[in-house]
Structure formats: structure tokens, C-alpha cells
TORLUMPA-775456 format. One record per residue: residue in three letters; x, y negated, z negated of N, C-alpha, C in turn. Coordinates in steps of 0.02 Angstrom, whole numbers, plus 50000, padded with zeros to 5 digits. Last residue first. Layout:
N
ALAXYZXYZXYZ/...
REM end
This chain:
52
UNK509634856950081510214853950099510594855750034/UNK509064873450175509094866350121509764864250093/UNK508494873050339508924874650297508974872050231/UNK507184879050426507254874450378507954874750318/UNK507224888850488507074884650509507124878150485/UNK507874897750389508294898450431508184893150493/UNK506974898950296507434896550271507834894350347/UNK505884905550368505794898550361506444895550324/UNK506554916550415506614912750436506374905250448/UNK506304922050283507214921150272506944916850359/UNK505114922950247505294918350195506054917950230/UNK504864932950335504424923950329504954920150295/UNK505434945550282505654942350341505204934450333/UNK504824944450164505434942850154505534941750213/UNK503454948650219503564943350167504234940650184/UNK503774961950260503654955550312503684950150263/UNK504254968350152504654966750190504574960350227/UNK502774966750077503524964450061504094962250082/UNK502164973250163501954968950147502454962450130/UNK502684985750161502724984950232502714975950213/UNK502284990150032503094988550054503024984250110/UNK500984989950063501344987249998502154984750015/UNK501095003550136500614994850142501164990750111/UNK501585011850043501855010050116501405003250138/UNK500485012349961501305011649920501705008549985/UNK499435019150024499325011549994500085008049982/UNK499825029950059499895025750109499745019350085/UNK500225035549935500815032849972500645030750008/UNK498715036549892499235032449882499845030449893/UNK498105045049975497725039249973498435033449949/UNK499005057749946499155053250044498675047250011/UNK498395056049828499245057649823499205052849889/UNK497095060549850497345052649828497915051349789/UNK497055071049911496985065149955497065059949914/UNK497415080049786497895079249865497665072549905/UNK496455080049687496795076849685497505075349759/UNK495265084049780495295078649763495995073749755/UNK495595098249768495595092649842495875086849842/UNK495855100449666496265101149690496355096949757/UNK494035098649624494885092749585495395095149637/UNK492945096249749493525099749694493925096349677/UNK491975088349824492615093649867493115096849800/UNK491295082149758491015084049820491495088849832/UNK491635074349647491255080449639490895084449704/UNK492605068149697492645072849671492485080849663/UNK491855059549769492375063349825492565067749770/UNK491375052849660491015057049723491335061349759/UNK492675045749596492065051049574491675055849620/UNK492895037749707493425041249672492845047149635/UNK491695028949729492125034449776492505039049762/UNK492145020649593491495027049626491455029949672/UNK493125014249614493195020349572492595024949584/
REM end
């Protein structure tokens, strides 16, 4: 959060608030990306391991 402050008071609220709009869809896109690959693991450890 103290980055979050600095970058404030360094560049303006309008700035501010625009880069941590892109700060957070690229976090939101992580996140997913995260998920997905998750679910791909999980469907071919099913797929290595079937249960009976």
C-alpha cells in the first residue's frame, strides 16, 4: 500500500487512479490464467488417474 501512496503523490489522482485500473486487470488476468492452468492439472491428473 505504500507504493500505492507514493505513486500518488508523485503523479496525481487521475494518474494514479488509471495505472491501478491496468495494475488490476493485469492482476485479474494472472488470477484467471492461474485458474485455468489449475483446472487444466486437475482434469489431467484425473485423466492419469481415473477413479474407480
Amino acid at each position: 500500500m505504500k507504493y500505492a501512496c507514493n505513486y500518488q503523490t508523485n503523479h496525481g489522482d487521475a494518474n494514479f487512479g488509471e495505472s491501478n485500473l491496468i495494475h488490476g486487470l493485469g492482476m485479474l488476468s494472472k488470477i484467471v490464467e492461474g485458474m485455468l492452468s489449475h483446472r487444466e492439472q486437475l482434469k489431467i491428473h484425473e485423466d492419469a488417474y481415473p477413479r474407480k
